[in-house]
C-alpha positions as CSV (number, residue, x, y, z in Angstrom):
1,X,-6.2,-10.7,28.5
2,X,-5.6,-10.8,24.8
3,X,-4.1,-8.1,23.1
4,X,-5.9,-6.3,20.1
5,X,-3.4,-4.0,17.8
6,X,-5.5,-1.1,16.1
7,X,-4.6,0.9,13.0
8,X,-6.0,4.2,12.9
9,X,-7.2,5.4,9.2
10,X,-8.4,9.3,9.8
11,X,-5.6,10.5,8.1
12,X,-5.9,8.2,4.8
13,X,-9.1,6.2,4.3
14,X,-11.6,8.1,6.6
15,X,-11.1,10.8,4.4
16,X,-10.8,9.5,1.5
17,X,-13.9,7.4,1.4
18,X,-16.1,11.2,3.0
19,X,-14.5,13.6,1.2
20,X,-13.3,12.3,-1.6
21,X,-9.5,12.1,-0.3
22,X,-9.3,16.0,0.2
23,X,-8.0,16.7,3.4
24,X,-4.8,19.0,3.3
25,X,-1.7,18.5,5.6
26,X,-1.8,21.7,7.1
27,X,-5.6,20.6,8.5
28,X,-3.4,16.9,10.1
29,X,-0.9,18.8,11.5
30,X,-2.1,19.8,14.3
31,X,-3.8,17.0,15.9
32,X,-0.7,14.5,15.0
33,X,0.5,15.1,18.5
34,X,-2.6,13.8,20.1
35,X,-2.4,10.8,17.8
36,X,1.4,10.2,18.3
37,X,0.5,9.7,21.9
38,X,-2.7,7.7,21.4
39,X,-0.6,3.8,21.2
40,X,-2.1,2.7,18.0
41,X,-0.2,-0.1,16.2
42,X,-0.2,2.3,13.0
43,X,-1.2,5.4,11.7
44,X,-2.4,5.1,8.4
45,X,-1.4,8.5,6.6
46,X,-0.1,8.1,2.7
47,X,-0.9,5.9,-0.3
48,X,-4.5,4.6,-1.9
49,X,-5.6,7.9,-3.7
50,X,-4.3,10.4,-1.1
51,X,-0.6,10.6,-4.0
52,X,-3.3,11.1,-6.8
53,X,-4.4,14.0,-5.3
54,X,-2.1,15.5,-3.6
55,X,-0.7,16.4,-7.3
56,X,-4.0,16.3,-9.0
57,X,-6.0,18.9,-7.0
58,X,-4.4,19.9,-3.6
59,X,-1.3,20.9,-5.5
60,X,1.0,19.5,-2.1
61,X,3.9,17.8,-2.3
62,X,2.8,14.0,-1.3
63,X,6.3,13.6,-0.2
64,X,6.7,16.8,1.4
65,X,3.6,15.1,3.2
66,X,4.6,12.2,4.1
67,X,8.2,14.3,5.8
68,X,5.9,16.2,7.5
69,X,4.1,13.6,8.9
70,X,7.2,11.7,10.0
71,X,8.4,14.4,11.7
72,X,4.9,15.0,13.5
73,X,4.5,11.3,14.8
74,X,8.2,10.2,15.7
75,X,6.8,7.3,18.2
76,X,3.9,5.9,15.5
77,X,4.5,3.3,12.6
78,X,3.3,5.2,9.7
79,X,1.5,2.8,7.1
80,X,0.4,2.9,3.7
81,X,-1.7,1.2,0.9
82,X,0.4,0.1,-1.8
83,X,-1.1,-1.6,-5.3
84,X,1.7,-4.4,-5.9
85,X,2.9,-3.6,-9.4
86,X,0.6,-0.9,-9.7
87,X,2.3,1.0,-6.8
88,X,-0.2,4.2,-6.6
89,X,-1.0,4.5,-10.3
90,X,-3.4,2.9,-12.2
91,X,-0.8,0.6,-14.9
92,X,1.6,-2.3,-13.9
93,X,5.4,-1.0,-13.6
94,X,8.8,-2.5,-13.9
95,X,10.5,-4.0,-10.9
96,X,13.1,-1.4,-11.0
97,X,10.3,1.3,-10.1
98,X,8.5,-0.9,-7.9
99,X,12.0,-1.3,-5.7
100,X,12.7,2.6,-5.9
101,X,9.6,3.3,-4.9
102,X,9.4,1.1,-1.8
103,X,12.6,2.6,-0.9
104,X,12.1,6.2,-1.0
105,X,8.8,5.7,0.7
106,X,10.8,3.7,3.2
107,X,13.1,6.5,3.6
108,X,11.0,9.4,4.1
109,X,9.0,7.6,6.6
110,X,6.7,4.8,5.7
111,X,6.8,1.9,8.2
112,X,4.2,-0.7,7.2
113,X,3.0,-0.9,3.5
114,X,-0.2,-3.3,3.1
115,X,0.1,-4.7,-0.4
116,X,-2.2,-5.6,-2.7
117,X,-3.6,-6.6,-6.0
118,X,-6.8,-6.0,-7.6
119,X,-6.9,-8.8,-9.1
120,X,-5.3,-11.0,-6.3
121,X,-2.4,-12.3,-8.6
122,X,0.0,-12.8,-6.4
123,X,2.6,-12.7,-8.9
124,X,1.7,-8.9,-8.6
125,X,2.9,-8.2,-4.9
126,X,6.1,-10.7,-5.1
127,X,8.4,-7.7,-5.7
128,X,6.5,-5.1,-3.9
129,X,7.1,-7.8,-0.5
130,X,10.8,-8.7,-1.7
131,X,11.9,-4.7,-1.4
132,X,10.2,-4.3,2.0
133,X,11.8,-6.7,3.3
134,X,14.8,-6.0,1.8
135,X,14.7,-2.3,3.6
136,X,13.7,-3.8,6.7
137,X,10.3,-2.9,6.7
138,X,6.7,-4.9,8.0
139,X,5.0,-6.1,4.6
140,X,1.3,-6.9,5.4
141,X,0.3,-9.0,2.1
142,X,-3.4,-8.8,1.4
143,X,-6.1,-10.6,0.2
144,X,-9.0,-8.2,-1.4
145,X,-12.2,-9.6,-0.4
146,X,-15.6,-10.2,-3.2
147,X,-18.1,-12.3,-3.1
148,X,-19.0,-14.3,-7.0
149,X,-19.0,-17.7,-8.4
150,X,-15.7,-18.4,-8.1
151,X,-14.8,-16.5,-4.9
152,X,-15.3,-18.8,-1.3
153,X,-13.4,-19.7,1.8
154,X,-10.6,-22.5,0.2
155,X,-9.6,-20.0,-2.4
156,X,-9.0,-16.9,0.1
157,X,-6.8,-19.5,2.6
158,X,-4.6,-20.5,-1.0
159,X,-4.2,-16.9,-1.3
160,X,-3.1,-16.4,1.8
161,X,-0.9,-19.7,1.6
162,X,1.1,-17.9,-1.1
163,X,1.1,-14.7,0.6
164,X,2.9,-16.5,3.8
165,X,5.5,-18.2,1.3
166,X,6.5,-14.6,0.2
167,X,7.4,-13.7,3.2
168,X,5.1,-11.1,4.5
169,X,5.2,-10.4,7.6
170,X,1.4,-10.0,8.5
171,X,-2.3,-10.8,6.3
172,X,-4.9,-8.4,5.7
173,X,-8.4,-9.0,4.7
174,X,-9.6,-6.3,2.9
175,X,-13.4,-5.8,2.6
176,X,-13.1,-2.6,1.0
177,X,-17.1,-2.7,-0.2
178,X,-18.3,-4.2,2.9
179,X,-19.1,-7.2,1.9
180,X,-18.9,-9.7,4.8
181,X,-21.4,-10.7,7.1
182,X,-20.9,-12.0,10.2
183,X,-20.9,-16.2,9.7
184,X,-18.4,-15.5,6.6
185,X,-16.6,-13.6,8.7
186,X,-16.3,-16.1,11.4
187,X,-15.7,-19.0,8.7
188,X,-12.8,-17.3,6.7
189,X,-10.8,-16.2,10.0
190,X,-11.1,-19.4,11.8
191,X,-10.1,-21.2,8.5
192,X,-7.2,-18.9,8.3
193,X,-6.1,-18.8,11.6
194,X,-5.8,-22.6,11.5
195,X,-3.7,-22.4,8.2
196,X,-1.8,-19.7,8.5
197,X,0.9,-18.3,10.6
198,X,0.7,-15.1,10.8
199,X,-1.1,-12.6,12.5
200,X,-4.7,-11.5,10.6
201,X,-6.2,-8.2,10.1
202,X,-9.5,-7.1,9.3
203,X,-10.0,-4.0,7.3
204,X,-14.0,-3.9,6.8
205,X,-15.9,-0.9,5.4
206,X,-18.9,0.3,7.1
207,X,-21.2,0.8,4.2
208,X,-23.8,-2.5,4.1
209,X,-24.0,-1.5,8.4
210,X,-22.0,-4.7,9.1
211,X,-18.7,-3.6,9.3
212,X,-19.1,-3.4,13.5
213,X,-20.0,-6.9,13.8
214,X,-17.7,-8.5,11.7
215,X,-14.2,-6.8,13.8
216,X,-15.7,-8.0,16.7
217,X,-16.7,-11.3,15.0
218,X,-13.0,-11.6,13.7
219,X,-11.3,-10.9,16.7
220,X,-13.4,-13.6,18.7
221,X,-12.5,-16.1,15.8
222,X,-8.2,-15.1,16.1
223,X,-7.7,-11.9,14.4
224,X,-5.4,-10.1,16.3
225,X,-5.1,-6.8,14.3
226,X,-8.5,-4.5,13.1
227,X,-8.7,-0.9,11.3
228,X,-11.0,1.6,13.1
229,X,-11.4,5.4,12.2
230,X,-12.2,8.4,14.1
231,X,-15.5,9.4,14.7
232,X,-14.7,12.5,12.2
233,X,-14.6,10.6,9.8
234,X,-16.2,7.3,10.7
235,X,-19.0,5.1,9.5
236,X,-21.1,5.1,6.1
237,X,-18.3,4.4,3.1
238,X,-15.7,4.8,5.7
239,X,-14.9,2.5,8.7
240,X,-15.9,1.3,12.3
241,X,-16.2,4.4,15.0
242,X,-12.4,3.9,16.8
243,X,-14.1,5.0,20.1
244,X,-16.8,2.3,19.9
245,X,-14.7,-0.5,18.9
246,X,-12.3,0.6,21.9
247,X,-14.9,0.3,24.1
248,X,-16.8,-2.9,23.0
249,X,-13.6,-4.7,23.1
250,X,-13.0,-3.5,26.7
251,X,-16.4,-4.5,27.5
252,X,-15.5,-8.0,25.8
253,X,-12.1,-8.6,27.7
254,X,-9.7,-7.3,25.3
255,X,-7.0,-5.4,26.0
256,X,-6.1,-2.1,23.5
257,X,-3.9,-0.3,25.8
258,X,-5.4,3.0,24.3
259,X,-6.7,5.8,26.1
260,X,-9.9,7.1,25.2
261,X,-9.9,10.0,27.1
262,X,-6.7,11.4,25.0
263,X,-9.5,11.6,22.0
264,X,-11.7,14.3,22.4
265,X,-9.0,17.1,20.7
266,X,-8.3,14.7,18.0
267,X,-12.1,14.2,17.2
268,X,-13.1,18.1,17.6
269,X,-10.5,19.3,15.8
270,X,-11.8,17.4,12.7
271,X,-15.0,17.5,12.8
272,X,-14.8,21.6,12.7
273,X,-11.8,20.8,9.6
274,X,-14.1,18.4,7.6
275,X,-16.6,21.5,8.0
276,X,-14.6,23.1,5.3
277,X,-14.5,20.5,3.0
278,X,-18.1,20.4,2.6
279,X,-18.3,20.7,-1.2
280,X,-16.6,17.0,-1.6
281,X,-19.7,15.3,0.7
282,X,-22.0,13.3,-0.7
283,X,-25.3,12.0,-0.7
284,X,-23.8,8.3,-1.3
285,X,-21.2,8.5,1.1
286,X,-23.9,7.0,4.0
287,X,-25.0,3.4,5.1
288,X,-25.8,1.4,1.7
289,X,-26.8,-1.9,2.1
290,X,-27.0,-2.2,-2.0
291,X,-23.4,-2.3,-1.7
292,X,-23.6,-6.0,-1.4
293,X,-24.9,-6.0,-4.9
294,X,-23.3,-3.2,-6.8
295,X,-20.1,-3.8,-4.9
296,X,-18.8,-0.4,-4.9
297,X,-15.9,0.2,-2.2
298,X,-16.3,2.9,0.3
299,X,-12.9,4.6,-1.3
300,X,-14.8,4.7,-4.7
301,X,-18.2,6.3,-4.0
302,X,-17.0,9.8,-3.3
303,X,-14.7,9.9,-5.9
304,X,-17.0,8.6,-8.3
305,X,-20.2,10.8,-7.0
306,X,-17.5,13.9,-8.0
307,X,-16.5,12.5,-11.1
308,X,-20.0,12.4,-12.3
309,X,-20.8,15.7,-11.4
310,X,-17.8,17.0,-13.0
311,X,-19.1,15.3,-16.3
312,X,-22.5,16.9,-15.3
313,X,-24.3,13.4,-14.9
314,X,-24.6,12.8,-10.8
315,X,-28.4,12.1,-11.3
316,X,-27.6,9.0,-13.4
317,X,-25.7,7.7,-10.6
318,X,-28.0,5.2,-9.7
319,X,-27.8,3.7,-13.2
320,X,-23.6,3.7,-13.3
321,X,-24.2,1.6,-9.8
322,X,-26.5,-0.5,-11.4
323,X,-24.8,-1.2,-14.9
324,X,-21.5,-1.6,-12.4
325,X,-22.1,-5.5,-11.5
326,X,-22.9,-6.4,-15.7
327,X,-19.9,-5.1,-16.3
328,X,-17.8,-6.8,-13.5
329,X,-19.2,-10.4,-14.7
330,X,-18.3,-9.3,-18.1
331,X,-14.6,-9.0,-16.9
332,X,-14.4,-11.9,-14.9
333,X,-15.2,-10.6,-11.5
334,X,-12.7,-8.5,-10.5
335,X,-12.7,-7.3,-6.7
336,X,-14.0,-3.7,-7.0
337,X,-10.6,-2.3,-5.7
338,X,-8.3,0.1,-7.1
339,X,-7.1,-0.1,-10.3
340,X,-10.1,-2.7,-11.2
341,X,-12.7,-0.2,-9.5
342,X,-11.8,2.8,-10.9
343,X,-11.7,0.4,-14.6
344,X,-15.1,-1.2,-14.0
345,X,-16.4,1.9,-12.7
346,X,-15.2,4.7,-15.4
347,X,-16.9,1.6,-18.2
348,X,-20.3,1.2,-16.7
349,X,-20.0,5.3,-16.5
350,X,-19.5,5.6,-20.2
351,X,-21.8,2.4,-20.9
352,X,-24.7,4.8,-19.2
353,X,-23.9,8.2,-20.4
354,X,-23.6,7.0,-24.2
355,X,-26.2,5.1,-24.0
356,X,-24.8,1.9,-25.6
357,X,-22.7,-0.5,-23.8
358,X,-19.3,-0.4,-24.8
359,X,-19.7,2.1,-27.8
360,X,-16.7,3.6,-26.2
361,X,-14.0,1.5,-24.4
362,X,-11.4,3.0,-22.1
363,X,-7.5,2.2,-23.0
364,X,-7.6,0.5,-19.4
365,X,-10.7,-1.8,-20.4
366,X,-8.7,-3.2,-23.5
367,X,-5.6,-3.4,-21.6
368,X,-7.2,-5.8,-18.9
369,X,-8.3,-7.9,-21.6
370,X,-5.2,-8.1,-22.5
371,X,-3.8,-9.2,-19.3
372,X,-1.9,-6.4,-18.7
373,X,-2.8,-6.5,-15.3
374,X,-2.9,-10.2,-14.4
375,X,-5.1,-13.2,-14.2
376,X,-8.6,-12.9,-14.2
377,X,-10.8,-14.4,-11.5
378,X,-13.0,-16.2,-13.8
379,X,-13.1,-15.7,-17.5
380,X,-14.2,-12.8,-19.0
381,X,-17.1,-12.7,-21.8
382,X,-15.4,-13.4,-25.1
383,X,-18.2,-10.9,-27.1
384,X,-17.2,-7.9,-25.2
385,X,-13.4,-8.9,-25.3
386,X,-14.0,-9.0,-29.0
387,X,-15.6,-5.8,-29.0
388,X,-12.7,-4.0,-26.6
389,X,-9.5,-5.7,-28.7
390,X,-10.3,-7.8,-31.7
391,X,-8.7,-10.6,-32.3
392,X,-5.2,-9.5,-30.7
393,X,-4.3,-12.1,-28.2
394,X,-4.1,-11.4,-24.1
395,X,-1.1,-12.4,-22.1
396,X,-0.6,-14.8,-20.0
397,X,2.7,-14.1,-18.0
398,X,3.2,-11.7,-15.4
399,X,2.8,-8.9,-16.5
400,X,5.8,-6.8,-15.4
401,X,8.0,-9.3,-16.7
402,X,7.0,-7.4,-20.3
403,X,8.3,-4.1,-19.1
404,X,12.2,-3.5,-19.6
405,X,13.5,-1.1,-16.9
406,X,12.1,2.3,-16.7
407,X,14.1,4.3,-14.6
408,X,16.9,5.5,-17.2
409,X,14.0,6.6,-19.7
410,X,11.9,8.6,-17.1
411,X,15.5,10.6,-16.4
412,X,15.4,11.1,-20.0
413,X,12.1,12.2,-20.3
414,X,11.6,14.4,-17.1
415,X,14.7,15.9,-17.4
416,X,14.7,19.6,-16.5
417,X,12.1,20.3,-13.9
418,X,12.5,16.5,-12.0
419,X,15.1,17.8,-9.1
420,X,15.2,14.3,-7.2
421,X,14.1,10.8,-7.3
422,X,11.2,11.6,-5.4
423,X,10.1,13.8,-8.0
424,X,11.4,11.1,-10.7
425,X,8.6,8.8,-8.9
426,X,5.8,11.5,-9.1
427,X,6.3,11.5,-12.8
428,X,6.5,7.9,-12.8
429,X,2.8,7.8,-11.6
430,X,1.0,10.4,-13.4
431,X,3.6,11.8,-16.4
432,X,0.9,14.5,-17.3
433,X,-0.6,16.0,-14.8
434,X,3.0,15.7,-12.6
435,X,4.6,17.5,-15.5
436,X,2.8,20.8,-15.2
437,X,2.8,20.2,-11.0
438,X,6.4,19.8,-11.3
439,X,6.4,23.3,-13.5
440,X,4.4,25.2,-11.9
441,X,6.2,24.6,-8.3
442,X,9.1,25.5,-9.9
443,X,7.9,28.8,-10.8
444,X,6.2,29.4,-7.6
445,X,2.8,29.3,-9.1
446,X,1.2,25.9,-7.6
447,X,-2.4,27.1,-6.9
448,X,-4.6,25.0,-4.6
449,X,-8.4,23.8,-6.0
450,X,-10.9,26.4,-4.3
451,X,-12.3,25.6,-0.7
452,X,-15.7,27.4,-1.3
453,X,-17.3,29.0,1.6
454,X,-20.7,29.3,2.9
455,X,-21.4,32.6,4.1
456,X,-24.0,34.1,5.9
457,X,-25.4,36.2,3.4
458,X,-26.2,39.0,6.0
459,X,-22.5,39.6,5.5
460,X,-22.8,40.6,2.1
461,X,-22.3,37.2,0.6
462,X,-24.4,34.4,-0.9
463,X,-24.5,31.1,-3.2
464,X,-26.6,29.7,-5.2
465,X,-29.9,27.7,-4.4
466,X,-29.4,24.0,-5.0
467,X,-32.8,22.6,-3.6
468,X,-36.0,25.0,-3.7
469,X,-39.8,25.2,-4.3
470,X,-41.5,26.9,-7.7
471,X,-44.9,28.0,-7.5
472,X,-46.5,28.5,-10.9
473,X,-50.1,28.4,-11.2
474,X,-51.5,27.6,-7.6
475,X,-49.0,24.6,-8.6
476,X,-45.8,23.9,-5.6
477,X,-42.7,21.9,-7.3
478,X,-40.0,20.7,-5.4
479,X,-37.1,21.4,-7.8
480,X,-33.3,19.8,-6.6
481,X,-30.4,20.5,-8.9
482,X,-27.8,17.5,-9.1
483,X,-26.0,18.5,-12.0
484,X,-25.0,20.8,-14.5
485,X,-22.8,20.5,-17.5
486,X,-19.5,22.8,-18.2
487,X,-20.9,26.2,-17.0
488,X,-18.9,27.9,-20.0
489,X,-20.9,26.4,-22.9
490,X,-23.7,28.7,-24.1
491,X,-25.8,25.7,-24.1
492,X,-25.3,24.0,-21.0
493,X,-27.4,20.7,-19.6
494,X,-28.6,21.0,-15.8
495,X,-29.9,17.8,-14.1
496,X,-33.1,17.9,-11.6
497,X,-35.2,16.5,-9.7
498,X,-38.9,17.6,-9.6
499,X,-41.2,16.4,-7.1
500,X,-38.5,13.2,-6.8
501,X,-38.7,12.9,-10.8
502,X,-35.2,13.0,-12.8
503,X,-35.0,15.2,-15.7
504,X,-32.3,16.6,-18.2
505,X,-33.2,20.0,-18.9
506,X,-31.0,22.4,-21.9
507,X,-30.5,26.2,-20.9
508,X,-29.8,28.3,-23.4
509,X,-27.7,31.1,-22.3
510,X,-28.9,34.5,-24.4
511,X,-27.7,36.9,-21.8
512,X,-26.1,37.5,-18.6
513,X,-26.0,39.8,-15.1
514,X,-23.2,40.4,-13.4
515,X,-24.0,39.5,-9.4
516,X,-22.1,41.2,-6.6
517,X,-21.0,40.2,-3.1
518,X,-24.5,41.4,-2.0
519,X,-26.5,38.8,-4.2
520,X,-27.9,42.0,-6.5
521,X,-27.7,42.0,-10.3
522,X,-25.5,44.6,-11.3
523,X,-26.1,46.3,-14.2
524,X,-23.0,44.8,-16.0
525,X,-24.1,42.8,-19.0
526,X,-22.8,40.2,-21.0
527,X,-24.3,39.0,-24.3
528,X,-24.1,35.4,-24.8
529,X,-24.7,36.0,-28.7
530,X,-22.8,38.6,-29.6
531,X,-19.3,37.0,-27.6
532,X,-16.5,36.3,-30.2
533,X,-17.1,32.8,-30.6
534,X,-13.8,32.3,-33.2
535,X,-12.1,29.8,-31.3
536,X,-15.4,27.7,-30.8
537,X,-14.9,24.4,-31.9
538,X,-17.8,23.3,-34.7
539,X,-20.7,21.3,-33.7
540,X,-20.7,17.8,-35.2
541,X,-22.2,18.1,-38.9
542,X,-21.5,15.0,-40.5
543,X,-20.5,11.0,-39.6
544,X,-16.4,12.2,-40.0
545,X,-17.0,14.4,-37.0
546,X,-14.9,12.8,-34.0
547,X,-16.7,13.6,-31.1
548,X,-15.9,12.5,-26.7
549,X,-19.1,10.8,-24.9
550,X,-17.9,12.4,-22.0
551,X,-16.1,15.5,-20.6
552,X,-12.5,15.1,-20.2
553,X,-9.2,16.4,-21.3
554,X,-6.9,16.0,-24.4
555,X,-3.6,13.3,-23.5
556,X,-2.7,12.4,-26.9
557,X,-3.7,13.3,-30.8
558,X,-2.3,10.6,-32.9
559,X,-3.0,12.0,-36.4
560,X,-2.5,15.4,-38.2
561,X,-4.3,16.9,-40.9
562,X,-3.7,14.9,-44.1
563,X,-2.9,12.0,-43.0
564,X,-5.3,8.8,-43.9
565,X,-7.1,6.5,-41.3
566,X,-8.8,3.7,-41.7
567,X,-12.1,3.2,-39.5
568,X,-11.8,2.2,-35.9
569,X,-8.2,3.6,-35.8
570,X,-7.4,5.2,-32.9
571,X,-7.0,9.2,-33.6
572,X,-7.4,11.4,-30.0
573,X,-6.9,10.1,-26.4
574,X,-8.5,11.9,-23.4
575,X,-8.7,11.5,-20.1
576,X,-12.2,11.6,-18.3
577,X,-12.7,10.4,-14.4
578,X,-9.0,9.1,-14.2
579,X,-8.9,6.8,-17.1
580,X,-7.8,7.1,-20.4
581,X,-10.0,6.6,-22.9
582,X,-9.0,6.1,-27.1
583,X,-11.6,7.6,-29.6
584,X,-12.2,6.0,-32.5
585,X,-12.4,7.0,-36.2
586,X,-15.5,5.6,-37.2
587,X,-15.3,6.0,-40.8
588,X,-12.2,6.1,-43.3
589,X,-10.4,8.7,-45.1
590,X,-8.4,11.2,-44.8
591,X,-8.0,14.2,-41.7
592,X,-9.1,17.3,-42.6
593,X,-8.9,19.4,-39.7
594,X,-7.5,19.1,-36.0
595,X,-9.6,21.2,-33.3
596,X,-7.8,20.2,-30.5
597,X,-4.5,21.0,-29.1
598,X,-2.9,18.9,-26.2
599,X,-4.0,19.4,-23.0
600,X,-7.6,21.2,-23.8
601,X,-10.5,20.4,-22.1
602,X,-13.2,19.1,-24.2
603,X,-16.8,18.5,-23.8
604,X,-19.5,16.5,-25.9
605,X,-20.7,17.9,-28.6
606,X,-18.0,19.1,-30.3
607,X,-16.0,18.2,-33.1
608,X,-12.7,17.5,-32.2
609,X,-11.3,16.3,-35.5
610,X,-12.4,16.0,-39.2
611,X,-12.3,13.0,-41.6
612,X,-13.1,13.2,-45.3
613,X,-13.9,9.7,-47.3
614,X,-11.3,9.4,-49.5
């Protein structure tokens, strides 16, 4: 009877790809016993986004995590996703980093790290394999998985060829979009069982509905290793049901050598926790079989659907997923994975919501054109590379072999409130937003995003309709709010749907009731008109009036008042759904006021800097 190794992903991508990676530690905890005692292979539990935001929004320690996590399954490999160069940010770094990384993640627990690269250079995951292996660890090279013109069965087995010559010490296929169908499937893991050797394992999202088919598919063609995911957490963006898998394989003649009757707490336990997450669902986290044309991976549709309803635009998703595919070919067909998603995705965002492709071009757009993060599948469309970085010329070497070492410098730079290489990593991966984490634990004031709660109002409480009829004039509309801009502008955009038609609507705001815990209007007023509205930044009056396309907040201002710029110099830097993006002078002359400090958050329609002709 042939043995079938399973991974478990609950505790990393299940969650992820449903709730857009929110789940807390102290919600894990508990059940880790029950998995500990389950007999997976692995336990995957840290890396992808879970680092991001852990620091970002859940305010947790990721490594005080992953300690925790050690401690709480002492018989179970713990694995994690690792981006080659990339490590868990979104920018290449220098080997130095890569191999403190690896190790500190090797020390507080991690014992598989699947490796990957967006772009599947492997040039990009040499070092990342070198230092696991060099701290005794099992490296699983990968091979991300997309379907275009230049993407078939001979060039996946060369990658894996070259994956096998690094050393690795097992190869993943990861269809992180669900792309494969069953006779693909079958033709790529024969053709790789035949030229490779080591063991293969699948890693299919469940989001076209063919995920199922194609583990069971793999396995009866020589994979020997598949991801499944608790029922919790199971299915749509996320991955094959574990239970089902476990039992089709059974029913097939494979051995597991797990115990499903040791599952019910696990899968209980969750499915009352993701209960209290219920503000991260989304509508676009189900079965999608347009995923096998927009391409969007299962651990990038949550995060995205939030990201556009933070910039108040969730009812133009269907028009980022659709503008997502142009601007893929435009860059050469990148697999939708992370960095590349997150790049292709936060472009075709901006593309929609300013209504002009590529009137504004994220910093990570013009640094892929410049090869900053490796070879291209196929070549990229020289118009739009014109458009992103002139006539500056890409790279054609790896890319980390640009960087000088960067550990000395972050010591430098982090000094004060970095208190041990751990937290000299965190800064490493996201200098800003770790800077004020790393402050704020510090001074004992880390303060957790808000888990809202629906009451029963019969207990005094309530929230706010979302989805609701409106009778007006012997006329029923079915009204559905999916968005709203920043609810502390005066004027403030809301996003509907009536009777299944999208509109933008503009609310004024003239005055305001206070509500209390009952749902009543008090009779606490506040004036929308008469507020002191002094530090109100100016609406845009004139063509020298530098304005953002999209919600976000301020990284960098790289010009002060008097100084002279030159149209299509870079002057602000913000950061909107992950990615940086530069803003543009579009005239010359000279900067007569600065509206903006470091670190606001800033919203369209408002004028963030000043510029004079000269």
């Amino acid at each position: 009877m042939k043995k079938i190794d399973i991974t478990e992903l609950v505790l990393r991508d299940g969650h992820q790809c449903h709730i857009a990676t929110r789940l807390r530690t102290e919600d894990m905890l508990p059940i880790c016993p029950q998995l500990d005692d389950m007999g997976f292979w692995s336990i995957e539990a840290w890396g992808g986004a879970t680092f991001d935001a852990c620091v970002r929004y859940l305010k947790e320690d990721p490594w005080e995590r992953l300690r925790k996590l050690r401690k709480a399954l002492p018989n179970s490999r713990i694995q994690m996703l690792l981006r080659g160069q990339n490590l868990l940010g979104y920018r290449n770094y220098s080997d130095d980093v890569v191999d403190m990384f690896v190790k500190k993640s090797a020390d507080n627990g991690v014992d598989v790290f699947r490796i990957f690269d967006a772009l599947n250079d492997m040039r990009n995951i040499e070092v990342s394999i070198k230092a696991v292996k060099k701290y005794k660890k099992h490296a699983e090279g990968t091979i991300s998985y997309t379907t275009s013109p230049v993407h078939n069965i001979d060039y996946f087995v060369s990658l894996a060829k070259k994956i096998e010559v690094l050393g690795a010490d097992s190869i993943a296929i990861k269809d992180m979009a669900g792309l494969l169908t069953p006779k693909v499937t079958k033709d790529l893991v024969s053709s790789l069982v035949k030229n490779i050797n080591l063991p293969i394992h699948m890693h299919c999202h469940s989001t076209s509905g063919l995920a199922s088919i194609n583990l069971i598919t793999a396995v009866e063609n020589g994979a020997t290793m598949i991801d499944t995911c608790n029922s919790s957490f199971s299915e749509g963006a996320s991955h094959p049901t574990t239970e089902s898998i476990i039992v089709a394989l059974d029913d097939l003649g494979y051995k597991t050598d797990i115990n499903l009757s040791k599952m019910d707490d696990i899968t209980n336990h969750l499915k009352q926790v993701r209960k209290k997450y219920w503000q991260f669902e989304s509508e676009f986290t189900s079965l999608d079989p347009r995923v096998l044309i927009n391409q969007v991976p299962g651990g990038m549709i949550s995060n995205l659907s939030s990201q556009l309803n933070e910039q108040g635009a969730l009812d133009r998703m269907d028009e980022v997923l659709a503008e997502i595919p142009n601007v893929r070919k435009d860059l050469g067909y990148p697999p939708l994975v992370t960095p590349t998603s997150q790049i292709v995705g936060t472009q075709a965002a901006l593309n929609v919501i300013t209504g002009e492709r590529y009137k504004s071009v994220t910093s990570e757009v013009k640094n892929y054109f410049l090869g900053q993060y490796g070879n291209t599948p196929a070549p990229v469309d020289k118009d739009v590379m014109k458009i992103a970085i002139g006539d500056q010329k890409p790279i054609t070497c790896r890319p980390a072999d640009k960087l000088k070492p960067e550990i000395s410098n972050l010591r430098v730079k982090s000094e004060g409130y970095v208190k041990s290489d751990e937290d000299l990593l965190t800064y490493a991966m996201f200098p800003d937003i770790a800077t004020i984490f790393l402050q704020e634990r510090h001074a004992g004031t880390l303060e957790q995003e808000e888990l809202l709660i629906k009451n029963d109002t019969n207990n005094g409480n309530h929230y706010a309709p979302s989805e609701f009829n409106i009778s007006l004039h012997g006329e029923t509309y079915h009204i559905k709010v999916k968005g709203s801009g920043d609810s502390g502008e005066t004027e403030r955009p809301f996003y509907v749907s009536v009777d299944g038609i999208s509109e933008e609507v503009l609310i004024e705001t003239l005055d305001e009731l206070q509500v209390n815990t009952t749902g009543n209007a008090t009779t606490d007023k506040k004036n929308k008109s008469t507020e002191n509205s002094d530090q109100a930044r100016p609406k845009p009056s004139h063509d020298g009036c530098v304005t953002t396309a999209m919600p976000g907040t301020i990284v960098d201002i790289k010009v002060k008042v008097g100084d002279k710029v030159k149209a299509g110099d870079g002057v602000v830097i913000i950061e909107a759904m992950k990615m940086e993006n530069e803003i543009q002078s579009s005239k010359s002359g000279v900067v007569m006021a600065v509206h903006i400090k470091k670190g606001d958050a800033v919203s369209p329609n408002e004028t963030l800097i000043e510029i004079q002709r000269s």
